[in-house]
Backbone bond lengths (Angstrom), bond angles and torsions (degrees), N, CA, C in turn:
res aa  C-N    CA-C-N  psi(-1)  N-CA   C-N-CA  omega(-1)  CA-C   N-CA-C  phi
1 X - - - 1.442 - - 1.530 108.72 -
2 X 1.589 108.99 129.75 1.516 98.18 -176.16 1.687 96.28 -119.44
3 X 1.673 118.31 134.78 0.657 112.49 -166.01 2.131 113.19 -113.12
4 X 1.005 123.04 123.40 1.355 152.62 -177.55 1.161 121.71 -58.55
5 X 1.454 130.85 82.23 1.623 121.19 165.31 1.755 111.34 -83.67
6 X 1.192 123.57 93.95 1.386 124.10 -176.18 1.249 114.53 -47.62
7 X 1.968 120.02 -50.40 1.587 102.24 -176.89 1.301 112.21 -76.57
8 X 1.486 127.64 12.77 1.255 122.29 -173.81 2.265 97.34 -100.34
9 X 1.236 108.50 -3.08 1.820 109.59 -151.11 1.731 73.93 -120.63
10 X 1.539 117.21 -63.02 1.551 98.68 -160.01 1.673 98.03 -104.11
11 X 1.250 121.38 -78.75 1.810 131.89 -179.95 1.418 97.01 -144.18
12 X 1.496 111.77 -164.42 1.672 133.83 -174.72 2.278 83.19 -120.73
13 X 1.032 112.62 6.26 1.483 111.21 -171.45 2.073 82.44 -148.81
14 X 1.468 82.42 101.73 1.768 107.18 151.29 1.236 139.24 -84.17
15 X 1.560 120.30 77.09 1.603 112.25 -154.56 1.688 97.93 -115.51
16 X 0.943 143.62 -79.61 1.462 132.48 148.62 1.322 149.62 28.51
17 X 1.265 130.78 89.79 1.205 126.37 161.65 1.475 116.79 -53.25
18 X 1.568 122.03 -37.54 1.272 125.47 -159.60 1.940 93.12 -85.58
19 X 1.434 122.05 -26.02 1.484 111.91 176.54 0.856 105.18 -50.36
20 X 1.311 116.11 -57.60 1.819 126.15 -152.64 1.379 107.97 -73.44
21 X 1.426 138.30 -43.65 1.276 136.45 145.34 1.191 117.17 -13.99
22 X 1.626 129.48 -66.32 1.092 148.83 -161.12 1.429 95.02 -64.31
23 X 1.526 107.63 -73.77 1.482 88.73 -170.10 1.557 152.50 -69.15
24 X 1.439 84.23 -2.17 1.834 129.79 172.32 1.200 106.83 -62.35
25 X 1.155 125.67 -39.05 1.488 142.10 -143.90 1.951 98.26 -114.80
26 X 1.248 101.69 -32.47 1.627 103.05 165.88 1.886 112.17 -82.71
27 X 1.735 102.08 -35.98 1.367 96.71 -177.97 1.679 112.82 -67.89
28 X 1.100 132.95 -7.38 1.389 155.73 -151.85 1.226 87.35 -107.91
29 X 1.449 166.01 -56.63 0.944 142.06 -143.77 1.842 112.74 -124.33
30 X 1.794 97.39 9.66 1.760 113.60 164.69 1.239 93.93 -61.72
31 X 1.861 109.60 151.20 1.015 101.57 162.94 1.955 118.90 -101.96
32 X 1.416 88.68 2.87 2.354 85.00 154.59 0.952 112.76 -60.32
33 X 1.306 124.81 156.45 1.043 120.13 -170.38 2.022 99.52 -113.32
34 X 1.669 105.17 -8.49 1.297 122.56 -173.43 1.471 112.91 -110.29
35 X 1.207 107.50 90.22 1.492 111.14 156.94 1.276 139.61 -79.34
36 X 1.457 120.56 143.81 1.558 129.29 157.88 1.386 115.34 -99.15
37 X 1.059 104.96 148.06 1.770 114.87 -172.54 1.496 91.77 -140.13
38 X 1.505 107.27 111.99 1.595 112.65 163.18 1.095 117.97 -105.83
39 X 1.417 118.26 161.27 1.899 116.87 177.03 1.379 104.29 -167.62
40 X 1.451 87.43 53.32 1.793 111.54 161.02 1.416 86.09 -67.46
41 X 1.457 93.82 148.67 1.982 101.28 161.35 1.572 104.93 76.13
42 X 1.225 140.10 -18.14 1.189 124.06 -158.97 1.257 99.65 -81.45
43 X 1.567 125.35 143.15 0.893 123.49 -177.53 1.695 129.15 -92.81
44 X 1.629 106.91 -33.46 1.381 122.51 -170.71 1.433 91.35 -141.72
45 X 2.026 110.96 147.32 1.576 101.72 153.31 1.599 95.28 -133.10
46 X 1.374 112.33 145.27 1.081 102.64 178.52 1.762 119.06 -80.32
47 X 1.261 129.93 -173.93 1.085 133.62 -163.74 2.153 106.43 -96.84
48 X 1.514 88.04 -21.79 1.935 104.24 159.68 1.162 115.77 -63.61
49 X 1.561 107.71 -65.38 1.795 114.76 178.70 1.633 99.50 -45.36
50 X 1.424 121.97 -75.72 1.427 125.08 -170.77 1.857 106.01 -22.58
51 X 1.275 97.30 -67.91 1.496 88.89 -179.81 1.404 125.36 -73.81
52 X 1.567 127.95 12.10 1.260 121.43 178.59 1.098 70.68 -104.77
53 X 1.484 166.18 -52.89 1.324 143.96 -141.04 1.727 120.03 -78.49
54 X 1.215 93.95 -40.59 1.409 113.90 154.59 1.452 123.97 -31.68
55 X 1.041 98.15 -85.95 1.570 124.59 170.47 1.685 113.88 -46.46
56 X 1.093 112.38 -32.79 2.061 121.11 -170.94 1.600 85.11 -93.74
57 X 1.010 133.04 -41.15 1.553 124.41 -173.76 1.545 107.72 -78.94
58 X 0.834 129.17 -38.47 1.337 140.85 -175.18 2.236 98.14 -57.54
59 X 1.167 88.62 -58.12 1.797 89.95 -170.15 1.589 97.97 -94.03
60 X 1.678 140.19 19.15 1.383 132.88 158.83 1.288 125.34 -50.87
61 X 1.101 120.66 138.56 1.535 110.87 -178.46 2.368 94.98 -85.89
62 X 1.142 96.33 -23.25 1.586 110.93 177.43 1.520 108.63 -66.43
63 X 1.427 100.28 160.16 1.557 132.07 -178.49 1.535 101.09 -100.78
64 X 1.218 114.25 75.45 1.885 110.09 179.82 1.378 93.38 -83.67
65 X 1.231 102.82 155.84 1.714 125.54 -167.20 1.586 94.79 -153.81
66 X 1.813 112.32 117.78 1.072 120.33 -160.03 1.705 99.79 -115.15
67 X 1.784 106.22 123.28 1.607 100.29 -176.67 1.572 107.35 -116.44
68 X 1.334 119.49 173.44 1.478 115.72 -168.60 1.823 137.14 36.00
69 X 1.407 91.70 17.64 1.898 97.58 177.71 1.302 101.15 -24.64
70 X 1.455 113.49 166.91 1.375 124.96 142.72 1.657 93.70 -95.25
71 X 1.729 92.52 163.29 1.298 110.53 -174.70 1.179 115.75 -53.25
72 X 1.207 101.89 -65.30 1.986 103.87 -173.59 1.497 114.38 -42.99
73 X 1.705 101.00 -31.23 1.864 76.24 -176.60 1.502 100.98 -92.64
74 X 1.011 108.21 -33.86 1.397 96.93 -173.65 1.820 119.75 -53.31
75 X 1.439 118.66 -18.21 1.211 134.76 149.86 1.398 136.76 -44.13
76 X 1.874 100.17 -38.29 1.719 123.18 176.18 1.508 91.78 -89.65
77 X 1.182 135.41 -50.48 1.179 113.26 -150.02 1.652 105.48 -84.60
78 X 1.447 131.15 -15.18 1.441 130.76 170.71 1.581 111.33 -71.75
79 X 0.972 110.14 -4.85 1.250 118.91 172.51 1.338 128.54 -60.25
């Protein structure tokens, strides 16, 4: 299990399609197959990131496991 501090990999401010790519594209080539994704501390996500995150999780070959959401996304993404 490899575990993920996001404002420590991209910012504490998620605005980017091209972050989330990026780090999608590094989690893609771990060889765990079980990820954690934290976003303690994060401060902002934008409404771009949301849907690149969406979208990069959706086609992962990985087990992302999402800790400390803020509400709102964690609201979009149970969706």
């Amino acid at each position: 299990m490899r575990y993920i501090i996001i404002r420590r990999e991209i910012s504490k401010y998620l605005i980017t399609k091209i972050s989330c790519d990026h780090m999608f594209n590094k989690i893609e080539i771990l060889e765990d197959n079980d990820i954690v994704i934290d976003f303690l501390l994060v401060y902002y996500v934008s409404n771009e990131f949301i849907d690149a995150y969406i979208a990069n999780k959706a086609i992962s070959t990985k087990n992302i496991i999402e800790r400390n959401l803020p509400y709102n996304i964690k609201k979009i993404l149970e969706n």
